[in-house]
C-alpha positions in Angstrom: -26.0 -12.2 -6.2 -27.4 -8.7 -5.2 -25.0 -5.9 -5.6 -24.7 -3.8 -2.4 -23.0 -0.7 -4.2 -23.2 0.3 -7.8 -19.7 -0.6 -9.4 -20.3 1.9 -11.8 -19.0 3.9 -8.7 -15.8 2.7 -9.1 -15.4 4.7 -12.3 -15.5 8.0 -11.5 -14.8 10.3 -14.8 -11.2 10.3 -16.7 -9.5 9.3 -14.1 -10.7 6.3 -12.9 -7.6 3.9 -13.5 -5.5 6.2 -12.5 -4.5 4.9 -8.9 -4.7 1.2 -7.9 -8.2 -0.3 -6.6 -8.1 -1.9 -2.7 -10.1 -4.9 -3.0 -11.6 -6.2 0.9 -13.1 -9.3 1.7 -15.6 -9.5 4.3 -16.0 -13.0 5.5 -19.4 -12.1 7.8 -21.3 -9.8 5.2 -20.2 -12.6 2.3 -18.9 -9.2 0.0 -15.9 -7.1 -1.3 -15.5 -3.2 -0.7 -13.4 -1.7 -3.1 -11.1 1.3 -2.1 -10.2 4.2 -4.3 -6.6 4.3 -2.9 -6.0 8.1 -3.9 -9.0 9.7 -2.0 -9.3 6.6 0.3 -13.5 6.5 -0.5 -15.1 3.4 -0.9 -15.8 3.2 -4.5 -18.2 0.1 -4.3 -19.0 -2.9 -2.9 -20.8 -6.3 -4.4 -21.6 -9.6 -2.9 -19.7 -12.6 -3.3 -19.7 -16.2 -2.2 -20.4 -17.4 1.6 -17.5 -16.4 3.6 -15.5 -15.0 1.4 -11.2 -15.3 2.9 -8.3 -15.6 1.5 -7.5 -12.6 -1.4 -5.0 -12.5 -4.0 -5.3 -11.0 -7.5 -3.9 -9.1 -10.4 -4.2 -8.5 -13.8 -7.3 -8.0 -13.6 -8.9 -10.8 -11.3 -9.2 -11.3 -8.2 -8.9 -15.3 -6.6 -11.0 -15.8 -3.4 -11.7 -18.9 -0.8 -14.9 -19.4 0.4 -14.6 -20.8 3.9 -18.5 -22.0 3.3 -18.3 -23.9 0.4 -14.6 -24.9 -0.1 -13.9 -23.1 -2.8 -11.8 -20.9 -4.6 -13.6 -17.9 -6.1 -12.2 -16.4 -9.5 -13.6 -13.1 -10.1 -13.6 -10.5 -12.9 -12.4 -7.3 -10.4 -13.6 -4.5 -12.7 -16.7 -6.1 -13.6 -17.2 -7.1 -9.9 -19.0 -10.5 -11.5 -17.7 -14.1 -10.8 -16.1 -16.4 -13.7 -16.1 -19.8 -11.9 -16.0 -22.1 -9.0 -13.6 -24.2 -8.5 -13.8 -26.9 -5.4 -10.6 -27.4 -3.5 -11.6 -28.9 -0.2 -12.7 -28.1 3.4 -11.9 -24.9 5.5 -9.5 -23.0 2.7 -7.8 -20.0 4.1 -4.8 -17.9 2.4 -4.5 -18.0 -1.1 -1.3 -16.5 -3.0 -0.2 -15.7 -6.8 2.9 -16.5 -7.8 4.9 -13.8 -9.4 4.7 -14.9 -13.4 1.1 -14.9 -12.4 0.6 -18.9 -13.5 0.2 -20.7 -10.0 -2.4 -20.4 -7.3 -1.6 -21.9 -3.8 -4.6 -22.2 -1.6 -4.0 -23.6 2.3 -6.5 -26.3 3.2 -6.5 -26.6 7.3 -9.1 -29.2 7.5 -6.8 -31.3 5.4 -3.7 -29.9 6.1 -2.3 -29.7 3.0 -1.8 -27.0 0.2 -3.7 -27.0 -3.4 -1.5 -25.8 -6.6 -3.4 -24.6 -9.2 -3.0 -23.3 -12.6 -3.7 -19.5 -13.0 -5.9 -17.8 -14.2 -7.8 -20.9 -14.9 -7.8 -22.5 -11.5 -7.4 -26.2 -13.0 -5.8 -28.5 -10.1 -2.0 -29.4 -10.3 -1.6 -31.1 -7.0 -2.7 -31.4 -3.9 0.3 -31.6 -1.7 0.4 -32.7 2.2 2.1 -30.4 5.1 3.1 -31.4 8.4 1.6 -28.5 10.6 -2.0 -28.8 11.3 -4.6 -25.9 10.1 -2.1 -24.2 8.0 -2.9 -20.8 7.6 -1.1 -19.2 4.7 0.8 -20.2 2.0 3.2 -17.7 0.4 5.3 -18.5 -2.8 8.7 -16.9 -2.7 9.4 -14.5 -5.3 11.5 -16.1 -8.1 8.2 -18.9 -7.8 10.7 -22.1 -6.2 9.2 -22.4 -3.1 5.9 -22.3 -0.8 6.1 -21.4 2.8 3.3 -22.5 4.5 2.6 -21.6 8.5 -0.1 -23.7 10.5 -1.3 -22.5 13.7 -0.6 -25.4 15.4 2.7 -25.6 14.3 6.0 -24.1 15.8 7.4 -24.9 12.3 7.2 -22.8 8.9 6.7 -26.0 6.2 8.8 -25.4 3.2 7.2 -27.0 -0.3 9.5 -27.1 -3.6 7.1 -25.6 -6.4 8.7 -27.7 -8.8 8.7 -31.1 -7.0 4.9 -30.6 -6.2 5.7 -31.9 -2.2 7.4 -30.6 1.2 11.1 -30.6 1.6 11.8 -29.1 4.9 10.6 -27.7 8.0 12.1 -24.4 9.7 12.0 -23.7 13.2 9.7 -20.5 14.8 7.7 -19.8 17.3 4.3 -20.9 18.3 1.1 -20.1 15.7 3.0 -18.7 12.9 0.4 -16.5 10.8 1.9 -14.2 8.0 4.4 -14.4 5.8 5.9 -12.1 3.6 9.5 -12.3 1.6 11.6 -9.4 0.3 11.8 -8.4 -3.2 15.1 -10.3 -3.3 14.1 -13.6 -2.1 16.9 -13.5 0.2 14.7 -13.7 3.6 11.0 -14.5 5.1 9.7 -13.0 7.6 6.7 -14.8 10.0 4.5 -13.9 12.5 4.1 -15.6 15.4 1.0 -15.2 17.0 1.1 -17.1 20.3 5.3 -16.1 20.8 4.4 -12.7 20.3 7.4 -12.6 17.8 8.4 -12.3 14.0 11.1 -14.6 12.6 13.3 -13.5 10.1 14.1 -16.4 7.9 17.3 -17.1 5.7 15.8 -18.4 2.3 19.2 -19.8 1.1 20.0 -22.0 4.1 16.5 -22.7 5.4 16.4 -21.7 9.1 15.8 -19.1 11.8 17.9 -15.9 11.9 16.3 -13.5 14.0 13.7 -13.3 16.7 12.3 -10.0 16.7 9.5 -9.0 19.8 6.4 -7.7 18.3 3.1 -6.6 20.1 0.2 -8.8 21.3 -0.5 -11.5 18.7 1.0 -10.5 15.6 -0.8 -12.3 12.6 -0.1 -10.2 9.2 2.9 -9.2 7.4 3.5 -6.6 4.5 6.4 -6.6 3.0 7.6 -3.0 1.4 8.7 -2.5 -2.2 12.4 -1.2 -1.3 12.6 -4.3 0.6 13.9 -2.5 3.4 11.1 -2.5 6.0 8.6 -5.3 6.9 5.2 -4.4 8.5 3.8 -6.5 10.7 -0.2 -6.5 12.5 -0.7 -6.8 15.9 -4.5 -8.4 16.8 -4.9 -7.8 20.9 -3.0 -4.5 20.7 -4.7 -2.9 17.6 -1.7 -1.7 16.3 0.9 -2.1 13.3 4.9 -2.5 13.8 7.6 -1.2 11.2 10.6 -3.3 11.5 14.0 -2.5 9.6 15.4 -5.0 8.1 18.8 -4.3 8.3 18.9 -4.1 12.3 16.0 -6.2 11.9 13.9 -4.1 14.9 11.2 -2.3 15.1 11.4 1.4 15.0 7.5 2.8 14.6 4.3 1.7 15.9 0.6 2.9 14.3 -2.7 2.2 16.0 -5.3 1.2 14.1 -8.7 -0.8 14.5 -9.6 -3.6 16.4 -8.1 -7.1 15.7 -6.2 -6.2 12.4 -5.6 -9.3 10.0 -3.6 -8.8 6.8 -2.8 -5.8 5.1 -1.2 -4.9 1.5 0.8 -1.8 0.4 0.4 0.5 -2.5 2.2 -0.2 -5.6 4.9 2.5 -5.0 5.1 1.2 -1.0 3.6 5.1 0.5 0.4 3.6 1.9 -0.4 0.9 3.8 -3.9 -1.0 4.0 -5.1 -2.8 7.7 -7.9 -5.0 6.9 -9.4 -4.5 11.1 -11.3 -7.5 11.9 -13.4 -6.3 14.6 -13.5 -3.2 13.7 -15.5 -3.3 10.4 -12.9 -0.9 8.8 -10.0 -0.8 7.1 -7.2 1.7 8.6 -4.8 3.8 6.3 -1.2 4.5 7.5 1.2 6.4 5.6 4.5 5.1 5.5 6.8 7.3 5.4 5.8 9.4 8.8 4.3 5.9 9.7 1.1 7.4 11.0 -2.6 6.3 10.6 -4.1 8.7 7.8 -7.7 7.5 8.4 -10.4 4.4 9.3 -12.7 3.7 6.3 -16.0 1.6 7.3 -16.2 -1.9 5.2 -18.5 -5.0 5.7 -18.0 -6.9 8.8 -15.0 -9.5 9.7 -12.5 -8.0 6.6 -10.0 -10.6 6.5 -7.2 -8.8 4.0 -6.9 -6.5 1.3 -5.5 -6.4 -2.7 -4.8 -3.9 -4.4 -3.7 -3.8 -8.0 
């Protein structure tokens, strides 16, 4: 595969390592523009796959579906060079890392089901059946015991016990749920609702619904912040991003960004937020402490989501 940018770019004197990376997959231009998170430049960019998804990484890697082929992509991030293939099945979307960094979960809509697979190898554990069609993401919680998994024709957030390799319960939302994101804690998951134009706080412990919280038009992604104490969530027909407070559980700032944003990620220490815009070609910057847009920065076209590590 060509590369579009020289990733020698990436590695600019000294101080290259010195802030995180911002890895963005564009599903249309079949690439990944990397993002110097401390001067917000685009460090590089290399071609990858078909339609290159779902993006999770760390340590180093960086795991990828390719909507084209069925695949999951596992990629060498600083080399910007592909390690292996590995088939899971039609239409994959989200893909998520479990904390201890062993487990890959990759959501199948064609097949409506969920693919578990060994990290950072990407050998098959199971392949495990959901009860919403198309699911859409699915998110392991942070202690690595469970898999919530949205479909967006679902009014129902499928819950999958990691351990027991199969679905154990079903929790009430609203209609499309997208995103999901947990607190550091575990204690609760939040979900976007695209079609009730809500997000749904979710009590981990007993499995069900406690909050509905109005968002904008279409909310889809969700970003969770470090200090666990405020949950972003992405607004597709309103261009914009919410902050919601956890402990009132509103929202309490609103940022506009691009066109249709998807899913977003946070810098390590939580003080800038990523907005991969899908119709924008760009990728908006919000700081969040005075939760304002800092600036757009031009990517390939249809970015579906950002890492960073």
């Amino acid at each position: 595969m060509r590369l579009l940018l020289p990733l020698l770019a990436v590695l600019l004197g000294g101080n290259a390592a010195a802030e995180p990376l911002a890895y963005v997959p564009n599903e249309k231009t079949a690439s990944i523009s990397i993002i110097d998170t401390a001067s917000d430049e685009i460090r590089g960019e290399f071609a990858i796959g078909q339609r290159p998804r779902g993006i999770a990484g760390g340590a180093g890697r960086l795991y990828l579906t390719d909507g084209k082929t069925g695949s999951l992509l596992i990629v060498d991030s600083a080399a910007g060079k592909l390690e292996r293939s590995v088939p899971v099945g039609d239409s994959p979307e989200g893909v998520s890392l479990s904390a201890d960094g062993k487990l890959l979960a990759v959501a199948l809509e064609d097949d409506n089901s969920v693919v578990l697979l060994s990290a950072p190898e990407g050998r098959e554990l199971a392949r495990i059946k959901v009860q919403g069609k198309n699911p859409e993401h699915a998110v392991f919680s942070p202690d690595g015991r469970w898999l919530y998994v949205s479909a967006e024709e679902a009014e129902q957030v499928d819950v999958i016990d990691v351990a027991a390799k199969r679905q154990v319960a079903s929790i009430a939302v609203g209609k499309r749920p997208r995103g999901i994101g947990f607190l550091p804690d575990g204690s609760l998951a939040y979900v976007a609702c695209e079609l009730a134009g809500k997000v749904y706080a979710i009590d981990v412990a007993r499995q069900q619904t406690i909050a509905e919280i109005p968002a904008g038009q279409y909310p889809n992604g969700i970003a969770v912040h470090p200090d666990g104490k405020r949950v972003f969530v992405s607004n597709g027909r309103d261009a914009s991003v919410m902050a919601i407070d956890v402990a009132s559980n509103k929202v309490t700032a609103t940022a506009a960004v691009g066109k249709r944003p998807w899913n977003m990620a946070l810098t390590p220490d939580g003080s800038k937020l990523y907005v991969a815009n899908g119709r924008s070609a760009s990728v908006s910057v919000i700081d969040t402490g005075r939760f304002e847009k800092l600036r757009d920065i031009a990517v390939g076209e249809l970015p579906w989501g950002v890492n960073i590590q």
